[in-house]
N, C-alpha and C positions, 0 to 999 in steps of 0.2 A: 758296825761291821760294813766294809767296801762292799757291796753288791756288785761294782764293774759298771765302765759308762753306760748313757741312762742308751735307751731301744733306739735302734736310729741313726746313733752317730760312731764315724769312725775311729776305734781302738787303735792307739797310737803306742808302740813303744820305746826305749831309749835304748839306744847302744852306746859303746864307747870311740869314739875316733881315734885314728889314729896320732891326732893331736893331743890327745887326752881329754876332750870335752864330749859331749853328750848331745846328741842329735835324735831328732824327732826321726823314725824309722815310720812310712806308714806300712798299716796292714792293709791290702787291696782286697776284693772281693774276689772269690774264685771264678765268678761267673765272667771275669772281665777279659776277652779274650787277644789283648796284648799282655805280653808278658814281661814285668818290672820285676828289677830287682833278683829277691832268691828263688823265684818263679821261673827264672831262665837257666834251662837245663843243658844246652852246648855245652862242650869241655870247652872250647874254643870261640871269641865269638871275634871280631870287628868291630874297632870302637871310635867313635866319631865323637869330640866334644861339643858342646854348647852351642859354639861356632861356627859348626861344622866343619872342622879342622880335622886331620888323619890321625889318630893317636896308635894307628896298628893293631894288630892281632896279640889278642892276651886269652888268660883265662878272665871266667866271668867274677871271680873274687876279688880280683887285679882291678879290674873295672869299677867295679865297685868298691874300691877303696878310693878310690881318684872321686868317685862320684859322692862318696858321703864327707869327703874332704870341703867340698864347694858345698853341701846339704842341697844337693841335688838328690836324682833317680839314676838308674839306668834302666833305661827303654829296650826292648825290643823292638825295632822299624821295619825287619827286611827277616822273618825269620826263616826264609825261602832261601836265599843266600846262602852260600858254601865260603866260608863260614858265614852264620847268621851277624849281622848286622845291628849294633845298637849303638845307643846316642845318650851321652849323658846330659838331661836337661831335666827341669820340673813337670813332674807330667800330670799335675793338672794341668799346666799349661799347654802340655803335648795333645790332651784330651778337649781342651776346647778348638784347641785349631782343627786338631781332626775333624769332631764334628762342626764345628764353621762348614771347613773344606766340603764334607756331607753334604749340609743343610744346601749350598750352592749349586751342586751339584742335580739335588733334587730339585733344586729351583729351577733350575737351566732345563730340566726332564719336564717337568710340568710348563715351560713355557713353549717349547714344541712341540705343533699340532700337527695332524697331518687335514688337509683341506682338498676339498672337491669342485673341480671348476667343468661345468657340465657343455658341451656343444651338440649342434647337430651336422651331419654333413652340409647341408643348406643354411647354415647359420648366417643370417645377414652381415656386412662390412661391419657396419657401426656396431654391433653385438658383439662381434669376431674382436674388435678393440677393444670393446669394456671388458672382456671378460681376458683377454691377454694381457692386459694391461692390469687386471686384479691379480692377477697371477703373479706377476711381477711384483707386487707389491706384496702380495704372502711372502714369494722368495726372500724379499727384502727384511720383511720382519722374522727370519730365521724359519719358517715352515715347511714342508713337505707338501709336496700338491699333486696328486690324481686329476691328471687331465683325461675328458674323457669324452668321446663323441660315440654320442646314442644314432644309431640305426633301425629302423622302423620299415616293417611293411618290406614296401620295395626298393628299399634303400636299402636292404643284405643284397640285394643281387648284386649294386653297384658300389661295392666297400672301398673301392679304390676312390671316388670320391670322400671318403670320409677320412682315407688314409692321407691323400694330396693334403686334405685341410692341417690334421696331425704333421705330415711334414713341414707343414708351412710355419707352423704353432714354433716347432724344436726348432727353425733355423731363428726365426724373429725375436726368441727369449733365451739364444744361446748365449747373449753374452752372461746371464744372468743363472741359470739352469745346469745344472750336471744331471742327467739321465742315469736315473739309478735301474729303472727297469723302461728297454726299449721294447715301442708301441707292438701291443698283442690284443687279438680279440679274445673277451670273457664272453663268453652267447655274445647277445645282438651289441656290445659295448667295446668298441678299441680303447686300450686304457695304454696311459705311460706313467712312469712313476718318476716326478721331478725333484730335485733337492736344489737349497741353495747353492753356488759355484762360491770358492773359498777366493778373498779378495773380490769380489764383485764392487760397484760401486753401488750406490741406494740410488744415487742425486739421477745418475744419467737414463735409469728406466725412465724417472720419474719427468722429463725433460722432452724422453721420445715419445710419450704416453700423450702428452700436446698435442703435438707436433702431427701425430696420426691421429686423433678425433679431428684436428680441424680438414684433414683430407677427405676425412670419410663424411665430413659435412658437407 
């Protein structure tokens, strides 16, 4: 007696094509939440082949007769779309690009930080470079950076020194810098909030960054 496939693996069954042959139909899990196949409920949907060719608005029966023709799927891509959107392709293979696409995506989120470059209003010339010049090079490697000049004692009375320095900071990393949040006091800290500028070049911070330590020498 068939007990049915063994725990584990996916339940496959046959239908007829319209050529008259027999094609592996899979069964998907319900918890998967693209919708293949007799899963997709639009009366109507948008169907884009393999290629990504136009094949027009059909019903989804229609679609999926084209699509068990090739022993393809039909995907749901776009089920936001008026009409919903699908793709006839194999979708395991639709399932590993996505999550590829994912995995990339969390990679590229996990590679930027946000980074903290600390000043003081009196921060000496040569300090005033290394640490503009580090900044420059966060930007470079895609970061977010918190510039931030601490105020002390009696250095709140005179914030406007602390703010000339900040201004000095955004004009001298502007080619490199987009200001996401302009300079504000947090208590005794002016903060700015820097982002990379899109197109920047790496080579020519990295060139002026010389060029100003051997001045400040």
């Amino acid at each position: 007696m068939d007990s049915g496939p063994a725990p584990g693996r996916t339940r496959e069954s046959r239908c007829l094509s319209s050529r008259g042959g027999f094609i592996a139909e899979r069964n998907f899990r319900q918890s998967d939440r693209t919708r293949v196949n007799e899963r997709i409920r639009a009366r109507e949907i948008r169907v884009i082949d393999e290629d990504g060719a136009q094949l027009g608005v059909m019903q989804p029966f229609e679609a999926m007769k084209l699509a068990r023709e090739k022993a393809l799927d039909l995907v749901e891509i776009s089920p936001s779309a008026d009409p919903p959107v699908c793709k006839i392709t194999d979708y395991g293979k639709y399932q590993y690009q996505q999550n590829k696409k994912a995995h990339e995506q969390r990679k590229s989120s996990r590679a930027s930080q946000l980074k903290e470059v600390k000043f003081r209003p009196n921060t000496a010339e040569h300090d005033y470079q290394v640490r503009r010049n580090q900044i420059i090079r966060f930007l470079g490697d895609g970061h977010k950076v918190r510039a931030m000049i601490f105020h002390r004692g009696r250095e709140m009375a005179h914030q406007e020194v602390g703010r000339a320095k900040m201004n000095r900071l955004l004009g001298d990393i502007g080619d490199q810098a987009q200001i996401e949040t302009m300079p504000r006091m947090e208590g005794n800290v002016l903060v700015a909030l820097l982002a990379p500028k899109k197109g920047a070049s790496a080579a020519k911070p990295a060139a002026q960054s010389a060029s100003s330590v051997q001045q400040s020498q």
